[in-house]
mmCIF file of the N, C-alpha and C atoms, coordinates in Angstrom:
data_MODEL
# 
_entry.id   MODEL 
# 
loop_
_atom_site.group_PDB 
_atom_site.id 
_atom_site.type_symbol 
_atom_site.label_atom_id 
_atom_site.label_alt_id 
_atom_site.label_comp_id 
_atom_site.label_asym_id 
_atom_site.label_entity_id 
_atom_site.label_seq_id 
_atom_site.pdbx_PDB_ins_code 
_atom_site.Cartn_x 
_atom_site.Cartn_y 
_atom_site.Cartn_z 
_atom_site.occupancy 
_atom_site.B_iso_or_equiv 
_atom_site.pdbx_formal_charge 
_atom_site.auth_seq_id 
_atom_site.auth_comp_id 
_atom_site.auth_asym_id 
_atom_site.auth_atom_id 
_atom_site.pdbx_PDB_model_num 
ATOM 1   N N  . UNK A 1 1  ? -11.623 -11.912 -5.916  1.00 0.00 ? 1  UNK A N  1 
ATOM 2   C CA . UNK A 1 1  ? -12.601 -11.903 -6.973  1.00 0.00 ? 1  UNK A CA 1 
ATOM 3   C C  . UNK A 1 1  ? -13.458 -13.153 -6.810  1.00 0.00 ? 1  UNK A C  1 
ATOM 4   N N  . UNK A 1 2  ? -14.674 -12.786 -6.815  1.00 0.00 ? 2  UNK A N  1 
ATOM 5   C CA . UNK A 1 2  ? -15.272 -14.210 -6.730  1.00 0.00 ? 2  UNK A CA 1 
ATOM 6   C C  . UNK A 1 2  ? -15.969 -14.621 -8.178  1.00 0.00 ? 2  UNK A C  1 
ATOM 7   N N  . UNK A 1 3  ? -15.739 -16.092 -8.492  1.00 0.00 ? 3  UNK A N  1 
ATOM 8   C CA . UNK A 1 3  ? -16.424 -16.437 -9.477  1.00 0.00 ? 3  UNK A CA 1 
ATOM 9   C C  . UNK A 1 3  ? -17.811 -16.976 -9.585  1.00 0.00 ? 3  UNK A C  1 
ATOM 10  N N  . UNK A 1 4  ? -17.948 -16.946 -8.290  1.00 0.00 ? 4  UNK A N  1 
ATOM 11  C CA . UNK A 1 4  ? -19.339 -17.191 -8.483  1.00 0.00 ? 4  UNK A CA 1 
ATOM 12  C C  . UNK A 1 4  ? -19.819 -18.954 -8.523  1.00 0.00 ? 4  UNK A C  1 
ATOM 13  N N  . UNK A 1 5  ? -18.541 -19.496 -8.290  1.00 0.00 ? 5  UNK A N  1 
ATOM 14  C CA . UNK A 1 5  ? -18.620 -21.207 -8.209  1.00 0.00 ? 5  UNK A CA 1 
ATOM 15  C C  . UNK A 1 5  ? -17.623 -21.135 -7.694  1.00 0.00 ? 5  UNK A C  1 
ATOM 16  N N  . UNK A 1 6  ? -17.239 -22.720 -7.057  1.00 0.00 ? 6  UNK A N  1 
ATOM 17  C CA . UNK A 1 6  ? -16.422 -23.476 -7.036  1.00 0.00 ? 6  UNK A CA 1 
ATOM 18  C C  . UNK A 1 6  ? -15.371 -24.148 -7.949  1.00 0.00 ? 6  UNK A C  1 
ATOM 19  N N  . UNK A 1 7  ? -16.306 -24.071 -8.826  1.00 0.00 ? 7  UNK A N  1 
ATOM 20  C CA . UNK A 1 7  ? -15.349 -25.042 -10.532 1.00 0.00 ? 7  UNK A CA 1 
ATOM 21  C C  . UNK A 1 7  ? -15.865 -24.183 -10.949 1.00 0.00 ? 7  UNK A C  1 
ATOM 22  N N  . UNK A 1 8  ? -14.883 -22.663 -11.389 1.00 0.00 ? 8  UNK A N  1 
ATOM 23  C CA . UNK A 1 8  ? -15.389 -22.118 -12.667 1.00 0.00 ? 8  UNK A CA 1 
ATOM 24  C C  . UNK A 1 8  ? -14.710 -22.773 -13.304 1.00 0.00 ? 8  UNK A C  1 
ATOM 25  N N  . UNK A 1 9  ? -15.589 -21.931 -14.939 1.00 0.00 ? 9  UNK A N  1 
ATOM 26  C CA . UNK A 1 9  ? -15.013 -22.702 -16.133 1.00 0.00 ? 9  UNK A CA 1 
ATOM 27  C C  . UNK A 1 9  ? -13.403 -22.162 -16.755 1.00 0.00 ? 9  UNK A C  1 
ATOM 28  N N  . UNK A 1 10 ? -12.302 -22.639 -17.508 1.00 0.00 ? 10 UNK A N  1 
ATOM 29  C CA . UNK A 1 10 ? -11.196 -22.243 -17.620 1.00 0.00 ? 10 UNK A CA 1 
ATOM 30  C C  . UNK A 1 10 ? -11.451 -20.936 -18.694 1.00 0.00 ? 10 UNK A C  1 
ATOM 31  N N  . UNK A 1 11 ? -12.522 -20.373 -19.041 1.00 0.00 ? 11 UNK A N  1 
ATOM 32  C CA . UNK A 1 11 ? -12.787 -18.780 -19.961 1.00 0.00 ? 11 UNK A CA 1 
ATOM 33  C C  . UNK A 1 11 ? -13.821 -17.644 -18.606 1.00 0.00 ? 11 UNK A C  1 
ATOM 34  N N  . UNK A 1 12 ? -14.227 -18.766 -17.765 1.00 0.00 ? 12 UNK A N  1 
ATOM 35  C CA . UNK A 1 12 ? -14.304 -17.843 -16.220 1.00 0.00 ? 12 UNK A CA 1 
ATOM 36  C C  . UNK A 1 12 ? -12.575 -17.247 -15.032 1.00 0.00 ? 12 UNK A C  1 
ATOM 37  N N  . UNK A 1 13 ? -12.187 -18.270 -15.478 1.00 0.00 ? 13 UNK A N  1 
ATOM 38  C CA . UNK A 1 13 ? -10.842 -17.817 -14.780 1.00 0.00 ? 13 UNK A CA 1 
ATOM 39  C C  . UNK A 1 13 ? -10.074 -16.660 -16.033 1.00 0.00 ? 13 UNK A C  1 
ATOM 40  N N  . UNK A 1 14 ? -10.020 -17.007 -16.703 1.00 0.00 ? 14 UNK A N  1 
ATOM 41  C CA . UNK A 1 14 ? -9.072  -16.306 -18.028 1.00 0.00 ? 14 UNK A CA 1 
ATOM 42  C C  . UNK A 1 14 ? -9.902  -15.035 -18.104 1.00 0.00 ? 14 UNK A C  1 
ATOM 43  N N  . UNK A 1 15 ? -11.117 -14.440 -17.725 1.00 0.00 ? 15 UNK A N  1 
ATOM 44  C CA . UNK A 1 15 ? -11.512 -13.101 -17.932 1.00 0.00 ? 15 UNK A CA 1 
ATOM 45  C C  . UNK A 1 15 ? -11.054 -13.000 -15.915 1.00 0.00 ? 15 UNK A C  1 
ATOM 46  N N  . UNK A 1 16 ? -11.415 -13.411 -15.492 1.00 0.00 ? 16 UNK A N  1 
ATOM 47  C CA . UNK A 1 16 ? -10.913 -13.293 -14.291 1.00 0.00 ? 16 UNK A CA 1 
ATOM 48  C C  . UNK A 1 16 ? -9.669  -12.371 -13.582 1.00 0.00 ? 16 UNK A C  1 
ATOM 49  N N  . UNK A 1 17 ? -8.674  -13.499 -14.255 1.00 0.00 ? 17 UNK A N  1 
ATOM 50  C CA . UNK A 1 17 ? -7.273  -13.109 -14.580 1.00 0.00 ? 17 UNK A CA 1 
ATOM 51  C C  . UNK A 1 17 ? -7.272  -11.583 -15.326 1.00 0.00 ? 17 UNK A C  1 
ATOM 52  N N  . UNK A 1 18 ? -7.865  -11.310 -16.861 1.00 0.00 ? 18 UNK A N  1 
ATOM 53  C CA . UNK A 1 18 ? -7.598  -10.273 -17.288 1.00 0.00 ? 18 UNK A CA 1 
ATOM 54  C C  . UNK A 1 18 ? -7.998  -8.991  -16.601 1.00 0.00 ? 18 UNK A C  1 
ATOM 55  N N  . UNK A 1 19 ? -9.126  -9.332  -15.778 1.00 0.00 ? 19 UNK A N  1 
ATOM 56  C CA . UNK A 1 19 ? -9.475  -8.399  -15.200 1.00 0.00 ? 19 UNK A CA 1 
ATOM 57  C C  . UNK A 1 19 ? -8.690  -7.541  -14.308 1.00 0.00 ? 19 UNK A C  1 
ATOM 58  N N  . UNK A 1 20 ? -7.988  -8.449  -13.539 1.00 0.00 ? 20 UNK A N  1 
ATOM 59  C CA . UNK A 1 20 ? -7.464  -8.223  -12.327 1.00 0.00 ? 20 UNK A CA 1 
ATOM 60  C C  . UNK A 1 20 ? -6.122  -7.708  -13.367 1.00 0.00 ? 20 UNK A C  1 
ATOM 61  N N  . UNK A 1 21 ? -5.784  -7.766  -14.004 1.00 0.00 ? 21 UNK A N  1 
ATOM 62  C CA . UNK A 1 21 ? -4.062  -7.604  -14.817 1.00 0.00 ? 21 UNK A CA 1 
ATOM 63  C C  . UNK A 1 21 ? -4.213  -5.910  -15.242 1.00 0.00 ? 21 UNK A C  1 
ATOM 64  N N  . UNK A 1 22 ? -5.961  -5.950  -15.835 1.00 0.00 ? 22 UNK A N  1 
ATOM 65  C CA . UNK A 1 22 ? -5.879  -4.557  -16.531 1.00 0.00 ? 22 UNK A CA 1 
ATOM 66  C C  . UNK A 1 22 ? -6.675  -3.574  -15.615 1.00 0.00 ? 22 UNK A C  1 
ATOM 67  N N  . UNK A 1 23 ? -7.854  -3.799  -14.726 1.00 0.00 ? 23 UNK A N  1 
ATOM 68  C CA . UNK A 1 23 ? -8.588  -2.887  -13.924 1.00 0.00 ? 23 UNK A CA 1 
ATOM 69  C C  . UNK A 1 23 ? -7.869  -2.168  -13.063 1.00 0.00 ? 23 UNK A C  1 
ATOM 70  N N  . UNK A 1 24 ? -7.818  -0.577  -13.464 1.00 0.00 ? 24 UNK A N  1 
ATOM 71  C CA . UNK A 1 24 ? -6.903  -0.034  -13.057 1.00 0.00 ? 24 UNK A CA 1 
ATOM 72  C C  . UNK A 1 24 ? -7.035  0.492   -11.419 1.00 0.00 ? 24 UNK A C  1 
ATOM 73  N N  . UNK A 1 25 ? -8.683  0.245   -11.222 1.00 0.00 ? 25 UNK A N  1 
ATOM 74  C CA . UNK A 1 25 ? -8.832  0.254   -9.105  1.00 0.00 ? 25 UNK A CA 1 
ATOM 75  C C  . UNK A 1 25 ? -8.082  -0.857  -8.672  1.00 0.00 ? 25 UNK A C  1 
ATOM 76  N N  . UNK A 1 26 ? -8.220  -1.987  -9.143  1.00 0.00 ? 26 UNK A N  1 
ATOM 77  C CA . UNK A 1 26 ? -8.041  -2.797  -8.708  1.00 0.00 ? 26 UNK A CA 1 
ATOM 78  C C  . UNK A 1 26 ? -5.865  -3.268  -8.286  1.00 0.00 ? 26 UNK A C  1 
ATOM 79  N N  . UNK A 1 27 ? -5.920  -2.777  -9.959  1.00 0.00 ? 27 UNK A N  1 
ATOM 80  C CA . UNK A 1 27 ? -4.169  -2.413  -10.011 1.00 0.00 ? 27 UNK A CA 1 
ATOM 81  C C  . UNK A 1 27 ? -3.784  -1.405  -8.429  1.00 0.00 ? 27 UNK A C  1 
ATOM 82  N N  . UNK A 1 28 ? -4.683  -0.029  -8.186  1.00 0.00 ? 28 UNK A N  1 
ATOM 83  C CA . UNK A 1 28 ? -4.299  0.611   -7.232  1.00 0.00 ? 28 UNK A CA 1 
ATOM 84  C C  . UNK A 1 28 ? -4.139  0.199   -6.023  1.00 0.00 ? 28 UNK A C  1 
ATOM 85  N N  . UNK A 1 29 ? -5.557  -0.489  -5.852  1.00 0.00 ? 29 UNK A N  1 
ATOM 86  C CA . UNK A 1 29 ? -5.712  -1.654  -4.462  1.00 0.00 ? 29 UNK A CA 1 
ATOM 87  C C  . UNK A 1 29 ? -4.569  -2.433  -3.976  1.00 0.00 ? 29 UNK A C  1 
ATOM 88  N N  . UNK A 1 30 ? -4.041  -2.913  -5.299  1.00 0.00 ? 30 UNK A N  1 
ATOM 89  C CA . UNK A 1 30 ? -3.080  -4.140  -4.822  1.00 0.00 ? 30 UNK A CA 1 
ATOM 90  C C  . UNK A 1 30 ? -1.957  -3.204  -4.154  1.00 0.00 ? 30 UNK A C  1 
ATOM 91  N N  . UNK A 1 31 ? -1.616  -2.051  -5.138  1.00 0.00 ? 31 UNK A N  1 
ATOM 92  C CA . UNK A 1 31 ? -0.548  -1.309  -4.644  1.00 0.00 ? 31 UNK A CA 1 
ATOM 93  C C  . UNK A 1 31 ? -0.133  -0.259  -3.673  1.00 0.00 ? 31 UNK A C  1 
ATOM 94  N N  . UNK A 1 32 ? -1.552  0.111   -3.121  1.00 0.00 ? 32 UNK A N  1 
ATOM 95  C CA . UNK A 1 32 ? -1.971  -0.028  -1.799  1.00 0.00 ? 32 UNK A CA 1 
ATOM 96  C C  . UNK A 1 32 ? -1.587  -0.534  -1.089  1.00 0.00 ? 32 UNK A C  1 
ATOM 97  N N  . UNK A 1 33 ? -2.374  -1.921  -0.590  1.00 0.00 ? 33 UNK A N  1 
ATOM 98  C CA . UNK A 1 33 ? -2.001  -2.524  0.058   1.00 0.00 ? 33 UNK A CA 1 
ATOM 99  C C  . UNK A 1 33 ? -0.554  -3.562  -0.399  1.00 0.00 ? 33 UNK A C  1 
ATOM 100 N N  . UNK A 1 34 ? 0.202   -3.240  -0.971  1.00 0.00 ? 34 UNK A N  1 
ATOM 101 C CA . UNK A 1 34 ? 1.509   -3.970  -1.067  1.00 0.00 ? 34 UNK A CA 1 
ATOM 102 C C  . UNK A 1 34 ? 2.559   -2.680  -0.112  1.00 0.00 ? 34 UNK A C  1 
ATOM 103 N N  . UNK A 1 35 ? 2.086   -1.585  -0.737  1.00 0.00 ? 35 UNK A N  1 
ATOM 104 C CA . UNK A 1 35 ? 3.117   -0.655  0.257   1.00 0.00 ? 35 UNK A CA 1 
ATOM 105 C C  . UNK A 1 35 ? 2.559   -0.717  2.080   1.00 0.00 ? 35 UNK A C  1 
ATOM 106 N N  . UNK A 1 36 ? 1.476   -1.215  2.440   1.00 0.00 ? 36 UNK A N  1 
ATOM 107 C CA . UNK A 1 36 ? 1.070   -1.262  4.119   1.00 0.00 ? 36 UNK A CA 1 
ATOM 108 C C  . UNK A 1 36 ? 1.584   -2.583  4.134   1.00 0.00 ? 36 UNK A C  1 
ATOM 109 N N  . UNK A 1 37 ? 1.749   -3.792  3.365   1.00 0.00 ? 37 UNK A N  1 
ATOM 110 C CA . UNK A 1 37 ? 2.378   -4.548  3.791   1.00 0.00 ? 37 UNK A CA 1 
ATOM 111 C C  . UNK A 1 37 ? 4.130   -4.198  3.691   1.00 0.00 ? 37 UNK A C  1 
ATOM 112 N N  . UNK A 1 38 ? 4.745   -3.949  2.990   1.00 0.00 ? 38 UNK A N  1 
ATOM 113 C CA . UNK A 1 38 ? 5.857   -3.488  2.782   1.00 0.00 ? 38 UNK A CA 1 
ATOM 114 C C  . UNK A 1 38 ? 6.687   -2.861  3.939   1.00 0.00 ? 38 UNK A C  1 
ATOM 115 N N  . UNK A 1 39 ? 5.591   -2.060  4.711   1.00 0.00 ? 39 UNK A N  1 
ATOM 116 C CA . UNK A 1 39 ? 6.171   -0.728  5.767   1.00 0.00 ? 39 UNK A CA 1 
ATOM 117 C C  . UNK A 1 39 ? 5.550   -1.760  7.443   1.00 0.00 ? 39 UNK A C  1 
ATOM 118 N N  . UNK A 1 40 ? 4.979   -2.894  7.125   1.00 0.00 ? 40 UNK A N  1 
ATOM 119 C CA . UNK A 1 40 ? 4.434   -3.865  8.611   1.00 0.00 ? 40 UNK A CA 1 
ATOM 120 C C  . UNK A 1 40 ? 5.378   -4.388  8.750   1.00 0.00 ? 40 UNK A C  1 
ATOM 121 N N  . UNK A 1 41 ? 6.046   -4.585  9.620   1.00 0.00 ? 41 UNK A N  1 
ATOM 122 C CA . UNK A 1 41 ? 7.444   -5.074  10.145  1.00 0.00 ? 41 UNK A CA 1 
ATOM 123 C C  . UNK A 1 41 ? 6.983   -5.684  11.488  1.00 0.00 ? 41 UNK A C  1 
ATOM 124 N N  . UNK A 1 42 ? 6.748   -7.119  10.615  1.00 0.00 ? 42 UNK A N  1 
ATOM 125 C CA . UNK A 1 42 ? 5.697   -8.148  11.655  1.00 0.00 ? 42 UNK A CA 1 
ATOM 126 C C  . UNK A 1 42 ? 6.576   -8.806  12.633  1.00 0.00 ? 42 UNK A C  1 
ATOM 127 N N  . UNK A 1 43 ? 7.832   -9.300  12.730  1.00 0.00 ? 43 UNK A N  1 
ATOM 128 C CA . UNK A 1 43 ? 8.435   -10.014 14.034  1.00 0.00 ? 43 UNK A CA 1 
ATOM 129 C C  . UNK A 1 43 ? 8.844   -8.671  14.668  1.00 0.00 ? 43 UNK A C  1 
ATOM 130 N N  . UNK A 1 44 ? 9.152   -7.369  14.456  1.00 0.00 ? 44 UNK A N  1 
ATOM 131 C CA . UNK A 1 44 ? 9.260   -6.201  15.140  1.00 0.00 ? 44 UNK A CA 1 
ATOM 132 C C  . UNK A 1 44 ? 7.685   -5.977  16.030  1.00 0.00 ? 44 UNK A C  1 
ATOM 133 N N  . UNK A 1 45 ? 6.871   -6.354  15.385  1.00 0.00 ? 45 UNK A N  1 
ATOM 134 C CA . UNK A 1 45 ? 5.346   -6.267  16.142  1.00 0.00 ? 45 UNK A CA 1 
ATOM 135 C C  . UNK A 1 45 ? 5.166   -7.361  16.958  1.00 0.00 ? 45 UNK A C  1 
ATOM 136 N N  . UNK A 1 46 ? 6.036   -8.424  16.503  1.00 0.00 ? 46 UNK A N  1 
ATOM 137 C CA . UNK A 1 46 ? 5.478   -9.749  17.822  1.00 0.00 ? 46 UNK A CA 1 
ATOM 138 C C  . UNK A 1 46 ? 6.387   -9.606  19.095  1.00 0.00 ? 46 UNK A C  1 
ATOM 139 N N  . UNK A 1 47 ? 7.540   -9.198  18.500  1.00 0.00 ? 47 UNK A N  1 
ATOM 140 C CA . UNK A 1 47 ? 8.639   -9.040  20.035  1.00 0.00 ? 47 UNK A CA 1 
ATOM 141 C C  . UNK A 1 47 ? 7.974   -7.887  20.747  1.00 0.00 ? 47 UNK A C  1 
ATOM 142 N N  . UNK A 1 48 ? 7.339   -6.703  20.590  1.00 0.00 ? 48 UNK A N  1 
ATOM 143 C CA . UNK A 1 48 ? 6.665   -5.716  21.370  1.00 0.00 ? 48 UNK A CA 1 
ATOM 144 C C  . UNK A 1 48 ? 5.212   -6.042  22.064  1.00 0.00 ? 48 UNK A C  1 
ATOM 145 N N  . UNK A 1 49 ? 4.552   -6.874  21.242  1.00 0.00 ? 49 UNK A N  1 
ATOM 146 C CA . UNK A 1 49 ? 3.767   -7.888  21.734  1.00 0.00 ? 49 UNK A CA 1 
ATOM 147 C C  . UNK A 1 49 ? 4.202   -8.609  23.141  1.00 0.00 ? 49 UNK A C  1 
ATOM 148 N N  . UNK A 1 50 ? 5.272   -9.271  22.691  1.00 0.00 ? 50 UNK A N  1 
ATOM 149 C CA . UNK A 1 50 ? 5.813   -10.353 23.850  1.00 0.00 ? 50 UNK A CA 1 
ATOM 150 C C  . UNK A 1 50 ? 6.387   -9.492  24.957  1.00 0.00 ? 50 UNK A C  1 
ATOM 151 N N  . UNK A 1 51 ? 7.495   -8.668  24.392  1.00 0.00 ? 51 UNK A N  1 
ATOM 152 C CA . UNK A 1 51 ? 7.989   -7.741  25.673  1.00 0.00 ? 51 UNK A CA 1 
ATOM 153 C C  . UNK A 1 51 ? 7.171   -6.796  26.359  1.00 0.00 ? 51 UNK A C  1 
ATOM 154 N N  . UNK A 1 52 ? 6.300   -6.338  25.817  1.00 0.00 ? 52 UNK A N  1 
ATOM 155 C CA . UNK A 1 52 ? 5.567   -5.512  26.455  1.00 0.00 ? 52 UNK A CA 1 
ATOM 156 C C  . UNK A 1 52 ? 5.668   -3.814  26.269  1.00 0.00 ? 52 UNK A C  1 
# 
């Protein structure tokens, strides 16, 4: 999410925050991508990397 500064203000972060807690794409997104991270089985990908 971008705020649009560097130093937002602490009622720029706090709608920020709510946003992201209640927007329900955004809820999907995360849970999305939490199950492709979930199922990446990353030192299984670096040893096939390395071994070949």
């Amino acid at each position: 999410m971008d705020l649009g500064t560097a130093t937002p203000s602490p009622e720029a972060v706090a709608e920020a925050v709510r946003t992201l807690l209640t927007d329900e794409e955004i809820r999907a997104n995360v849970r999305r991508i939490a199950e492709v991270y979930a199922a990446h089985d990353a030192v299984d990908r670096i040893e096939r990397l390395i071994t070949g």
